[in-house]
C-alpha positions as CSV (number, residue, x, y, z in Angstrom):
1,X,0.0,0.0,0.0
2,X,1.6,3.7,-0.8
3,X,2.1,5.8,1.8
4,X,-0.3,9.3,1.9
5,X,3.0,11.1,0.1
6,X,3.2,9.0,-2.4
7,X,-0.3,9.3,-3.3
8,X,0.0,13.0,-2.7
9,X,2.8,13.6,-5.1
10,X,0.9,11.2,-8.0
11,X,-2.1,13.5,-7.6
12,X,0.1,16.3,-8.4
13,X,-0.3,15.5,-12.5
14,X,-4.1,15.6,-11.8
15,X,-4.8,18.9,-13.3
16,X,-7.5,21.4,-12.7
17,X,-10.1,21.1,-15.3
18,X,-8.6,24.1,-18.4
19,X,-5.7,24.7,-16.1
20,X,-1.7,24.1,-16.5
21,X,-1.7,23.9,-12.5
22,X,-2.4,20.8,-10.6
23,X,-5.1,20.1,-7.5
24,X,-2.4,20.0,-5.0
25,X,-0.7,23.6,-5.7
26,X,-4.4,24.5,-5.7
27,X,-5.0,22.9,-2.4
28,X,-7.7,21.3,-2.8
29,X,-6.2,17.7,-1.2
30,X,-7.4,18.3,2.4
31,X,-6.8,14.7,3.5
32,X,-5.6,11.1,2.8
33,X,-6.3,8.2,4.7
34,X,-5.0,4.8,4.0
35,X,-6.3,1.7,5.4
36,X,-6.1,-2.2,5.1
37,X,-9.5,-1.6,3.1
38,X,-8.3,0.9,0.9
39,X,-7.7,4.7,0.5
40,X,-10.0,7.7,0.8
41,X,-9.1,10.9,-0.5
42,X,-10.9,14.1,0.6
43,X,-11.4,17.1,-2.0
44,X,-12.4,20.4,-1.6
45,X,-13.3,21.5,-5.1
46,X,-13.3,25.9,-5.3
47,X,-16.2,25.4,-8.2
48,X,-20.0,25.4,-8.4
49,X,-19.7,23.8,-11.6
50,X,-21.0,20.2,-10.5
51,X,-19.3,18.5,-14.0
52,X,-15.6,20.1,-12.7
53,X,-16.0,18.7,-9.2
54,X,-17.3,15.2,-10.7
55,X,-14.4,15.2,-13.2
56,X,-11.6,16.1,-10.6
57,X,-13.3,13.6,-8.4
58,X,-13.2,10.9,-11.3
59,X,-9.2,12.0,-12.3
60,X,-8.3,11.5,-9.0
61,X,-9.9,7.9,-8.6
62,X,-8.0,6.8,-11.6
63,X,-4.6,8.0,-10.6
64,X,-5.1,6.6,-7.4
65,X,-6.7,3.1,-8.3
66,X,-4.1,2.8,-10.7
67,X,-0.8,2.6,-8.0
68,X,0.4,-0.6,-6.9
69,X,-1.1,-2.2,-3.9
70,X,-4.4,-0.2,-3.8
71,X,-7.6,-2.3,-3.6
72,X,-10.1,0.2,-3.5
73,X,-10.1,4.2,-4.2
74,X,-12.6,6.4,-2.6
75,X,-12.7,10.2,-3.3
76,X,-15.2,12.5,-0.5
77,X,-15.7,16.1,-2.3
78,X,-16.4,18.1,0.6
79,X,-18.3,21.8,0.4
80,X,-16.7,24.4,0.1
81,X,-16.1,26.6,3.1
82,X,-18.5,29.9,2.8
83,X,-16.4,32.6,1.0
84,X,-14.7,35.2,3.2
85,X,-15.1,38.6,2.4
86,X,-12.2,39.9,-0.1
87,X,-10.8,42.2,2.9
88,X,-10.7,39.1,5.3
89,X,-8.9,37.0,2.4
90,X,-5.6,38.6,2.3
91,X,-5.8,38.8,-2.0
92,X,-8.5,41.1,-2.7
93,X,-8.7,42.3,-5.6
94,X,-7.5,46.0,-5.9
95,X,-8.4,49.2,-8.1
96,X,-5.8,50.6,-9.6
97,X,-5.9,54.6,-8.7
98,X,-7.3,56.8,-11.4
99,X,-7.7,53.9,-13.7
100,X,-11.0,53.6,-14.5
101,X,-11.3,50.4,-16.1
102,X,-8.4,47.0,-16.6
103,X,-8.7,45.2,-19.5
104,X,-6.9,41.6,-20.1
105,X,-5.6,40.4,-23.2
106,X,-5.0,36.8,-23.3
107,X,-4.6,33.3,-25.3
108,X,-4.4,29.9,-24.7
109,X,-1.5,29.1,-26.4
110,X,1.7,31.3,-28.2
111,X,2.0,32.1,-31.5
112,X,-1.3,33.6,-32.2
113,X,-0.6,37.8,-32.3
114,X,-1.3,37.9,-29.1
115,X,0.7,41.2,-28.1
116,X,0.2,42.1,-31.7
117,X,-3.3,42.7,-30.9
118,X,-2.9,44.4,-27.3
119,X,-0.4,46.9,-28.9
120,X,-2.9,47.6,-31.8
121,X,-6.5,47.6,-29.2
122,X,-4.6,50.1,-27.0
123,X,-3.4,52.2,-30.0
124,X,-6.9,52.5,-31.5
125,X,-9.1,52.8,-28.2
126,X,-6.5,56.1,-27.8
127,X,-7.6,57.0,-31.4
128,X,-11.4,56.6,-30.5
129,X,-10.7,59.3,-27.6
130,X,-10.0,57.0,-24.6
131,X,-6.5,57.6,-22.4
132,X,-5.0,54.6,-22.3
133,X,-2.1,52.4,-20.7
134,X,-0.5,49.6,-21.7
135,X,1.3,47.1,-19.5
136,X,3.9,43.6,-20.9
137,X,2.6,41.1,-18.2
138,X,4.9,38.4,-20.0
139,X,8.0,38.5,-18.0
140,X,9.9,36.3,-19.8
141,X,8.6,36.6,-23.4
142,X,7.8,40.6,-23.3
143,X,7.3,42.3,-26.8
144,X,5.5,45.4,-26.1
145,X,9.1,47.3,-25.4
146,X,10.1,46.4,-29.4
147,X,6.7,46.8,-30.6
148,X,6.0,50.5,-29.2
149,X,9.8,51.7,-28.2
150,X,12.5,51.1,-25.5
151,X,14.7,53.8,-26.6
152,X,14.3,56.1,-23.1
153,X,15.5,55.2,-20.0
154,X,13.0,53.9,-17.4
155,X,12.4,57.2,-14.5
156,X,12.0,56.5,-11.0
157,X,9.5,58.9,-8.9
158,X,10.8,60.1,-5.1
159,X,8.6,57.7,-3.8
160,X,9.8,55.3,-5.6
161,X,7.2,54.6,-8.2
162,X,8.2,54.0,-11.9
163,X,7.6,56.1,-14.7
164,X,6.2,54.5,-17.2
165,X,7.3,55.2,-20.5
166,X,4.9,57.5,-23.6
167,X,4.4,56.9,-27.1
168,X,2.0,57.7,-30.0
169,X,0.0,59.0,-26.5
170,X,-0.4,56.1,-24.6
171,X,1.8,55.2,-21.0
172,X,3.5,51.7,-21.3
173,X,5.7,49.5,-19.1
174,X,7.5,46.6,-20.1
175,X,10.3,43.7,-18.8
176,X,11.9,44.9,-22.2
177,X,13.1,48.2,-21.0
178,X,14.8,46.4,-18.3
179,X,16.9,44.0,-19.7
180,X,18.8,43.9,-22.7
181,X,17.4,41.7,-26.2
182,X,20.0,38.6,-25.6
183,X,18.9,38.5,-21.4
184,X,16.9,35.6,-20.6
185,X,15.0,36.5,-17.6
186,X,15.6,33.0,-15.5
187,X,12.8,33.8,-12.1
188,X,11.3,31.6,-10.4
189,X,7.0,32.1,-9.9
190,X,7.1,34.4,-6.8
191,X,10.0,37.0,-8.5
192,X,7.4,37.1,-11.4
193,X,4.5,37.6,-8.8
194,X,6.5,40.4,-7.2
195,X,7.2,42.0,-10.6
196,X,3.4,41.9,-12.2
197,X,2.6,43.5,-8.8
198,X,4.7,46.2,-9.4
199,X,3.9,46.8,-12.6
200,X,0.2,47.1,-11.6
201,X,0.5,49.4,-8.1
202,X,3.7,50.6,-8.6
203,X,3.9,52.5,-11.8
204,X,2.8,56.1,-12.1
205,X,0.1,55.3,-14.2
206,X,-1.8,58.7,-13.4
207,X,-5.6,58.9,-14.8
208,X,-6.6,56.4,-17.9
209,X,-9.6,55.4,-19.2
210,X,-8.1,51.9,-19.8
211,X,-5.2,49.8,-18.9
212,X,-4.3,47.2,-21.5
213,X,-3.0,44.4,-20.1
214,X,-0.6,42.1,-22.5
215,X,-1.0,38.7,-20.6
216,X,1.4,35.9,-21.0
217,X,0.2,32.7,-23.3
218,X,-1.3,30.3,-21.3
219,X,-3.6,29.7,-18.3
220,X,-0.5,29.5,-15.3
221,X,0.2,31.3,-12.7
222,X,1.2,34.1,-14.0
223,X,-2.4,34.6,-15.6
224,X,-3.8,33.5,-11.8
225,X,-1.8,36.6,-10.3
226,X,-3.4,38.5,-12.5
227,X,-6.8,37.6,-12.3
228,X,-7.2,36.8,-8.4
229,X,-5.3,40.4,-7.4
230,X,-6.0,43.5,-9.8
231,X,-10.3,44.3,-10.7
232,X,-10.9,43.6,-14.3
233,X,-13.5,44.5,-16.0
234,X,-12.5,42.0,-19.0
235,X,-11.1,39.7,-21.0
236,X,-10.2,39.5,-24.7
237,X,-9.0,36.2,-25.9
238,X,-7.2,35.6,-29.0
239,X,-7.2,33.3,-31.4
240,X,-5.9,31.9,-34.6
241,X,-8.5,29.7,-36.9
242,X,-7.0,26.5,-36.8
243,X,-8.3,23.9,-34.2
244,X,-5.2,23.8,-32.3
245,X,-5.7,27.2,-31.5
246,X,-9.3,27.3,-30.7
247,X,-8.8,24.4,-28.3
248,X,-6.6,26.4,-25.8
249,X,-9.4,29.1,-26.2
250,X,-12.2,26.9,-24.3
251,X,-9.5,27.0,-21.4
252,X,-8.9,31.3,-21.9
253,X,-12.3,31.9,-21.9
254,X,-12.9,29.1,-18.6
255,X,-10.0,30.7,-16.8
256,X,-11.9,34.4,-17.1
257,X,-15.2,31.9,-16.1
258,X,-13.0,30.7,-13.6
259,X,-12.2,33.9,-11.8
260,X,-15.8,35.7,-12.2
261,X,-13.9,37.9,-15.2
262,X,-16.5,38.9,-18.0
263,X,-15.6,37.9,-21.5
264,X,-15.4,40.7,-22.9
265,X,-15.0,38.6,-26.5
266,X,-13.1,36.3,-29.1
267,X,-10.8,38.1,-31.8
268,X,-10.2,35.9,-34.8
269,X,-6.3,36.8,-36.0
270,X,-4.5,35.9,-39.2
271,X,-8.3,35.0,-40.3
272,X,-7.0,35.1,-44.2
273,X,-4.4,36.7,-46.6
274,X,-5.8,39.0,-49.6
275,X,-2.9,38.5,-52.3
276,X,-1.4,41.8,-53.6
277,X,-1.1,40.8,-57.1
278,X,-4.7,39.1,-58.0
279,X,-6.5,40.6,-55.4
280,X,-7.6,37.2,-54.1
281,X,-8.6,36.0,-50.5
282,X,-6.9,33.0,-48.7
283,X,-8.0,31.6,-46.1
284,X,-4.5,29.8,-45.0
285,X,-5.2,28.8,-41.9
286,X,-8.7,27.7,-42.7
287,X,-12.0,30.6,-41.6
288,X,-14.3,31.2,-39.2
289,X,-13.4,28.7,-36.3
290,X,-13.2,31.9,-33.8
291,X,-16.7,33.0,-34.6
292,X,-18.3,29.9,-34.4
293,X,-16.5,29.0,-31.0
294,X,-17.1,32.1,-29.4
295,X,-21.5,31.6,-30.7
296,X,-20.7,27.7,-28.8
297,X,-19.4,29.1,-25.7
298,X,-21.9,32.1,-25.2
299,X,-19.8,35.0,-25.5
300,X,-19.3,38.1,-28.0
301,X,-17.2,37.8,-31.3
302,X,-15.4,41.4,-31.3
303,X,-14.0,40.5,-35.2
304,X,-11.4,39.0,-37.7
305,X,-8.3,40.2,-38.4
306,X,-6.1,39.6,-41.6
307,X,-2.6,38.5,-41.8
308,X,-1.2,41.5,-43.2
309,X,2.7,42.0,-43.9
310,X,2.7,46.0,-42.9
311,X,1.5,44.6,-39.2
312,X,4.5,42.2,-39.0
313,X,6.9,45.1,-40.0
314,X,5.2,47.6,-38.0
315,X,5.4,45.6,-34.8
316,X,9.3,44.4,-35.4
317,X,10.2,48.4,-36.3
318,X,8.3,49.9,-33.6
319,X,6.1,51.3,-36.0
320,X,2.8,50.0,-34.6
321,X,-0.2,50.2,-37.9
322,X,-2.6,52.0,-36.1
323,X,-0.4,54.5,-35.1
324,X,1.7,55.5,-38.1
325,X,-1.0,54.3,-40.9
326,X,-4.3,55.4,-39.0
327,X,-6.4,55.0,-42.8
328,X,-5.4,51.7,-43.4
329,X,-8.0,48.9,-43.8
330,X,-6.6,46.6,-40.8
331,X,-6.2,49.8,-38.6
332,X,-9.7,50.3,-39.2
333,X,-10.7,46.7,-38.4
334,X,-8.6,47.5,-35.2
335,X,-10.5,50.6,-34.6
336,X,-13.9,48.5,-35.1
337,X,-12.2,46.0,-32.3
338,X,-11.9,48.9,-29.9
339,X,-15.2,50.4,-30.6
340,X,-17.2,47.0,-29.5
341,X,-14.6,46.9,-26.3
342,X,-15.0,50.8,-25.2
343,X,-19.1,49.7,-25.8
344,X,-19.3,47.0,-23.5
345,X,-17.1,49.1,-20.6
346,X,-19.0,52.4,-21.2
347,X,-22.0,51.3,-19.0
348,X,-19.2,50.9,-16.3
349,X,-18.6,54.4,-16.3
């Protein structure tokens, strides 16, 4: 018969459902008894999703039954304590000061134009009136310092508070501007807690009408911090056509479910390529999948976007589209993006 550790560090590759985390960095392995008759494991599932506490349960039995020298697996899902005020909790989620609203961009996976489309939404709610900030949440992959600028030097208030940085009229921060191209940035989780905190509370972000948030790929920790610690009022969640990508979108938009975050919407990138020489439309990474996703899962579609070579070289150059080529037709399908976002955060006003 395994010993409760044993069984405890097996249930670590049980994961939580549309999370990269496990059950047991989640805490929700209260107990483990084992007994000539068999092992009992005792859950405590943070959901009120009945299917996710039924599929942990189920997971669990499996990994467990599954260990040598274990007769018979069973797994008590115990309520939830009642929640604790946010105060009492000791991670409320904060306002940011003079920032009226937070809004998260996110994917499941990489690759997709994430930042690309943060960069671009920040740029054009700016051009539709709003003041706007923009914050690189992805510590170790960060691209909004190449995409908008890093050619100043970061400022530090008195009171110690960082300056963020201003370009094409929007207030950014970024790992970028703190460490050279070639410097891998090697933390470990809390470092990169610590530093999103900063970023959030400790900049000098004076009064916006929206802070752009440019989250890292995925649905880790990172994301968590994020989520569980600053108010949002949204999420966007971007997405290429292909099924790979709209898979990891079911876990974006359950990790926003997750937290209480709206879902703000799906944005459908590289949707097709319109050839410069015959005119004609491909659709190279097959059409539509975004928009019929986001119509399965309940939530809005905010638009496709093209694959378009001036965005590539505009993001590698520091050029951003929507900034230096406000009349083209992709800065206007940006603008379009940004009108249906400022619409749904308006009412908040």
């Amino acid at each position: 018969m395994p010993s409760p550790n044993e069984i405890l560090s097996e249930l670590k590759k049980v994961k939580y459902p549309g999370f990269t985390r496990d059950i047991v960095s989640f805490g929700m392995v209260k107990d483990i008894e084992v007994a000539y008759a068999g092992v009992t494991v005792f859950l405590t599932v943070p959901s009120g999703n009945p299917e996710i506490a039924s599929k942990i349960a189920e997971d669990v039995r499996k990994m467990v039954a599954a260990m040598p020298g274990v007769p018979d697996v069973r797994v008590e899902v115990e309520e939830p304590a009642p929640a604790q005020p946010q105060a009492a909790a000791g991670h409320a989620r904060r306002e940011i000061p003079d920032v009226a609203h937070v809004v998260a961009v996110a994917s499941g996976k990489g690759g997709v134009g994430k930042s690309t489309v943060a960069v671009n939404l920040a740029l054009a709610m700016k051009e539709l009136g709003w003041r706007v900030g923009l914050m690189d949440a992805d510590v170790y992959g960060p691209s909004v310092a190449m995409m908008v600028g890093a050619e100043a030097p970061v400022k530090v208030t008195p009171e110690r508070k960082i300056v963020p940085l201003e370009r094409y009229g929007i207030r950014y921060v970024s790992m970028g501007l703190f460490v050279h191209d070639q410097q891998a940035v090697i933390w470990r989780g809390p470092m990169v807690t610590k530093l999103e905190l900063e970023f959030l509370f400790n900049v000098q972000w004076g009064e916006l009408d929206c802070l752009v948030l440019d989250l890292p790929p995925g649905t880790g920790d990172a994301q968590l911090t994020i989520t569980q610690r600053v108010k949002l009022d949204g999420g966007v969640i971007v997405t290429t056509p292909q099924e790979m990508a709209l898979l990891d979108v079911r876990r974006g938009v359950q990790m926003f479910q997750e937290v209480e975050v709206p879902v703000l919407g799906v944005v459908e990138n590289m949707s097709y390529y319109v050839c410069r020489k015959c005119g004609s439309r491909h659709q190279i990474f097959s059409h539509g999948g975004g928009e019929n996703l986001a119509r399965e899962l309940g939530v809005p579609f905010l638009g496709e976007l093209p694959l378009v070579r001036e965005v590539r070289e505009g993001g590698d150059q520091a050029l951003p589209l929507v900034a230096v080529n406000p009349s083209h037709p992709v800065s206007a399908a940006f603008k379009s993006l940004a009108a249906r976002v400022i619409e749904q955060l308006e009412p908040a006003r």
